[in-house]
N, C-alpha and C positions, 0 to 999 in steps of 0.2 A: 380815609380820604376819598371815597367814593364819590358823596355829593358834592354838591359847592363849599364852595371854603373861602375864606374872607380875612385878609387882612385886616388886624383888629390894632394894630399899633406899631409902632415903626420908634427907635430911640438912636440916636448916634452919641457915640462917648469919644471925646478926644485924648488922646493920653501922650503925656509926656514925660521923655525921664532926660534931664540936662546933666551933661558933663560934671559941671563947676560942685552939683550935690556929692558926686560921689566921689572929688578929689579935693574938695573944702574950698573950692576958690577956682574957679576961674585961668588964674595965672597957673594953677597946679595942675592943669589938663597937657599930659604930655602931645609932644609939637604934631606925633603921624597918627594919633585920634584925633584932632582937630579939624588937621590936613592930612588925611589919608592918602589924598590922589590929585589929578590936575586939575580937575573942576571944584576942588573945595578949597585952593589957595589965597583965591581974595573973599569968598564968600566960607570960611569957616563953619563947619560942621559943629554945632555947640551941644547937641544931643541930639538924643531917638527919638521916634514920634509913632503916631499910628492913630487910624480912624476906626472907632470899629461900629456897626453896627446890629441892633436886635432887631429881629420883624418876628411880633406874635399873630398865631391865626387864633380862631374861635373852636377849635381843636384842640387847643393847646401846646403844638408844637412850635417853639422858638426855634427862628434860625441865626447864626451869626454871620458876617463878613466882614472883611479887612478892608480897609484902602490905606495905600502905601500917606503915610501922616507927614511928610518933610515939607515945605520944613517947618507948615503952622497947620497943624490936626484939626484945628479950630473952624478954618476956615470950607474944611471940607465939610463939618460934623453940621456948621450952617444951610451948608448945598444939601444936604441931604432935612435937616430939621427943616428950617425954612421955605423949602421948593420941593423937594422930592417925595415929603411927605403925605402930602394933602393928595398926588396922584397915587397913591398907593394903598391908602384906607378904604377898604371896602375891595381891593381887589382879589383875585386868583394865584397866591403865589405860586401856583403850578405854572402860569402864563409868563415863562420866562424870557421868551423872545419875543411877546407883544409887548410884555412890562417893559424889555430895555428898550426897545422902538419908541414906545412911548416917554420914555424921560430925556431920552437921545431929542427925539423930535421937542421936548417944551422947551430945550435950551441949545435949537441948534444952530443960535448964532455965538454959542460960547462954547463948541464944542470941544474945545480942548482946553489944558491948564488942569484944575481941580474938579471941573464938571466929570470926566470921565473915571478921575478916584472916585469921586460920589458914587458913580454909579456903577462900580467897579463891587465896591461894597455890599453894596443893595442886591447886588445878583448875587454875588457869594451865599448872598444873607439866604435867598431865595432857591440857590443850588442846595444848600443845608436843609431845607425845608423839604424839599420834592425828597432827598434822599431819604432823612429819616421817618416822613409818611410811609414810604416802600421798605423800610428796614433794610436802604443798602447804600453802599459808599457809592459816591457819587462817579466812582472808574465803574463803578456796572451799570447802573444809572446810563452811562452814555454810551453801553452795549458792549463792555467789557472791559477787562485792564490785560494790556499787551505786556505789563510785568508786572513783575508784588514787590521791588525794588529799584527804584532811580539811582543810577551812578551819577555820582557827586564833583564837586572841585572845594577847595577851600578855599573862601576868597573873603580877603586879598593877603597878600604881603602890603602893608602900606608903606607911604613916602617916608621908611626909615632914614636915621641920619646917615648912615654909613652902609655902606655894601654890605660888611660883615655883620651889620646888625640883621641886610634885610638873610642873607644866607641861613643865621639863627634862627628866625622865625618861621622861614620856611621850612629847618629842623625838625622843628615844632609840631607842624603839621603832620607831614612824615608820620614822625613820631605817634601820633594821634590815629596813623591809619589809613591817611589820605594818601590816594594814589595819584590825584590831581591838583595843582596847583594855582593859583591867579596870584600875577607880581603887578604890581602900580606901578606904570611909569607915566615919562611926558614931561621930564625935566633937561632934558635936551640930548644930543645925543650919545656924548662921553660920559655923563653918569649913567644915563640909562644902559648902555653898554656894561659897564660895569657891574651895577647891580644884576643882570641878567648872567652874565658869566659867574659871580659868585652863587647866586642860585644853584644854579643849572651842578655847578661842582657840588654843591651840597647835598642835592636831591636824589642827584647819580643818574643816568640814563632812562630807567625804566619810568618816573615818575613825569606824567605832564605836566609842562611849563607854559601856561597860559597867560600874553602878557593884556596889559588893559590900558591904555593910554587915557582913555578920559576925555578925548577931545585935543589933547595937547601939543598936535604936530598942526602944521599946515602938510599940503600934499608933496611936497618936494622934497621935505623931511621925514615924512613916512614913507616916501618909496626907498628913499637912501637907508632908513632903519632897519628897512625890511629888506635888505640884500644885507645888512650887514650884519644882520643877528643870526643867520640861516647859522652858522654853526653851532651854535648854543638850542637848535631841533626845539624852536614855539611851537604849539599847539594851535595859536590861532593867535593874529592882531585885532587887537577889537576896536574899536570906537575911536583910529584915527586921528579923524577931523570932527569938525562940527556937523551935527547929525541933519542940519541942513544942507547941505556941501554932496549932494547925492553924486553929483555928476564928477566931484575929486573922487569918491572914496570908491566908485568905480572906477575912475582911472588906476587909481591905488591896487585896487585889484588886479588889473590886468598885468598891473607891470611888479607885483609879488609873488612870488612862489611859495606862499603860504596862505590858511585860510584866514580870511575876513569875514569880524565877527560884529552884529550890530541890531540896535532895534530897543534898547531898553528904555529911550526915547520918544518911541513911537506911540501915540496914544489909540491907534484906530487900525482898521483893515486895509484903509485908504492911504497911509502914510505904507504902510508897509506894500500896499501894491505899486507902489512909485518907485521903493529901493529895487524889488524884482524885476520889473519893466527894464529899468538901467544896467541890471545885473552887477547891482553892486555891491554883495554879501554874500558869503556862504552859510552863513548861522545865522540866524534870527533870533532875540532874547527880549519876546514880550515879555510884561509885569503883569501879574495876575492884579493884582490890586493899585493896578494904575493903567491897565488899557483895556478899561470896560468890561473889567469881570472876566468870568468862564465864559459867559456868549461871545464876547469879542473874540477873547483869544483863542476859540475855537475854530472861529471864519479865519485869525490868522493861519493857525496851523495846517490849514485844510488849505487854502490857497497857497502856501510855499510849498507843500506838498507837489501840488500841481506843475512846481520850478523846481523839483528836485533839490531843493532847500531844507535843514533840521532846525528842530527846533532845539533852543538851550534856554530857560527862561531864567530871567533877570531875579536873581534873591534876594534885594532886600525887601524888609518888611518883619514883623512879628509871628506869632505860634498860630494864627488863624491863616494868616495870608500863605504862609512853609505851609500848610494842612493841604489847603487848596491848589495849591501849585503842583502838591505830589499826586492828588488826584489826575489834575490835568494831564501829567506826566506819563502818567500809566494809562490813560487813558487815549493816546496818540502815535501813531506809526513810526513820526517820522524825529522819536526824540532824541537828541544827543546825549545830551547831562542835563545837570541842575546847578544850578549855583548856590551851592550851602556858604552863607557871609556868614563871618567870623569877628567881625567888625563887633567892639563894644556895644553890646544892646540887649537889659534886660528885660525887658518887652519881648526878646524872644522867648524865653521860660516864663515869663509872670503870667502872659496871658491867657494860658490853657493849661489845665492840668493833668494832659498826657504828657510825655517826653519820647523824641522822638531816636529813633535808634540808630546808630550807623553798626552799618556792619558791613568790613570787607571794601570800605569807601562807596559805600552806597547806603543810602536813606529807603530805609522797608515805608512803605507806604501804609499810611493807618487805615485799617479794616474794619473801625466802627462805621454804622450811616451817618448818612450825610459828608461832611466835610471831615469825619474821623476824628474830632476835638470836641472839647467843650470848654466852655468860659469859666474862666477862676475869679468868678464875682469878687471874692474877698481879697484877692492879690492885686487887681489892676488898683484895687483903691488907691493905693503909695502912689497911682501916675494919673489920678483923674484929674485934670484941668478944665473940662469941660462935660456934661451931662445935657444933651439937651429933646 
């Protein structure tokens, strides 16, 4: 890859795997995969999704990338066939921060919503690229990896029906290795209460209890929750209020004595310099494949840096989007964890044909180039809906 080099074709495939397939009906999808958490109560989660993307050069090296697919794959797979394409044939995939400028700028009065999964995807696609021309993962790639393993959390505990189911589950985990945990709440604050005490008993002390609200307090209720939980030792309150609500979930802050955790929301550099400015977070948890790729979320990581801020980034997604995230991971000073979801979703094994390893509660980071994966052409079949 000495000379020029030229984007010779660009494909996005949409893929979907729905609930109702894999428990025969619809009505057979149990109630906390459905409704896992506060934000999926009126708007039901009815499966998994995922965007993915190919870009071949004149070289012949394919790259892939994810964008996070919820909850219509379709419509991203458009953004990218439809508009993203035609800027991209004939270019330099080596030119990854003129490329994103450029697609940023054709749509930047729709700059946020599915515009920035598009093009979330497209850098992935084009991180994979630059790596495995140089025959290296993309953590050396960006001048080295500060570890060859991400410590993890298992997330979540979903909206069980009962306390003792959610304590069981979080067993489970345990059980599995994990040293970290995420519990779903935001159902007010006597169950939530509860469910967090049975937890907490099941896990025993040494294990973190990470809760995740969803959105589902107002600020009056989150600062009350958050004096009342202090004994049951959270690891962090995440997502409060509404991720608009900057100037509550600061408030929230000031007046908790625990960490506040937030950002998987956020689509851009610009949203997350508002939360900082306010000083109203201690964790930040971009989505790789929902706030504009590696480039974006590299300008985040490197500006919270600057606030003494870590990063935790946001886990859902499929086996390309986890590839990438763990690069990113290793690749950054100021990381916390990772969010390994545990949520029903075969899209996380169908799409690649490595398997990723946990060991000791932390995720080894994949040491092939590029993005460390590669595409299981023949498996995503079962979930194509769209090819275009």
């Amino acid at each position: 890859m000495g000379g020029p080099v030229k984007i010779t074709n660009v494909e996005a495939i949409a893929l979907a795997a729905p609930f109702e397939k894999f428990f025969g009906g619809l009505d057979k999808v149990p109630a906390h995969i459905l409704r896992p958490a506060a934000n999926q109560v009126t708007h039901p989660r009815l499966g998994q999704a995922s965007t993915i993307v190919r870009i071949e050069t004149d070289e012949g090296i394919v790259g892939i990338g994810e964008a996070l697919g919820l909850p219509t794959p379709e419509i991203t797979a458009t953004i990218v066939a439809g508009h993203f394409k035609r800027l991209l044939l004939g270019q330099d995939p080596r030119d990854t921060a003129v490329i994103w400028e450029s697609l940023q700028g054709s749509l930047r009065t729709h700059r946020l919503g599915f515009v920035p999964n598009a093009i979330a995807a497209i850098d992935l696609a084009l991180w994979d690229v630059k790596g495995k021309a140089l025959g290296l993962p993309i953590s050396r790639v960006l001048g080295g990896a500060f570890r060859d393993r991400i410590p993890v959390y298992a997330s979540p505990v979903p909206f069980m029906a009962t306390a003792e189911d959610s304590a069981r589950e979080a067993g489970v985990f345990v059980a599995r290795g994990f040293r970290a945990i995420k519990l779903k709440i935001g159902r007010g604050l006597a169950s939530d209460l509860a469910h967090v005490e049975a937890v907490r008993a099941a896990i025993g002390p040494e294990v973190e209890l990470l809760l995740d609200v969803n959105c589902g307090y107002d600020v009056p209720t989150a600062i009350t929750f958050a004096r009342e939980v202090l004994p049951y030792r959270p690891y962090w309150l995440e997502e409060p209020v509404e991720p608009s609500n900057v100037e509550g979930l600061a408030e929230i802050r000031r007046r908790a004595d625990l960490r506040i955790a937030t950002g998987e929301n956020e689509q851009s550099v610009f949203g997350v310099r508002d939360l900082l400015l306010a000083n109203a977070t201690d964790v930040l948890m971009p989505n790789i494949g929902k706030a504009g790729g590696l480039t974006e979320c590299l300008r985040i990581a490197e500006l919270a840096r600057a606030f003494h801020v870590q990063i935790a980034p946001h886990g859902v997604g499929a086996g390309i989007a986890i590839a990438a995230a763990l690069q990113f991971c290793a690749a950054i000073p100021n990381l916390l964890k990772y969010e390994y979801n545990q949520l029903l979703n075969p899209l996380r094994e169908a799409v690649v044909k490595e398997r990723l390893e946990l060991r000791d509660g932390s995720l080894m980071v994949p040491t092939g180039p590029g993005l460390g994966v590669t595409l299981d052409e023949d498996a995503i079949e079962e979930y194509v809906v769209a090819r275009m």
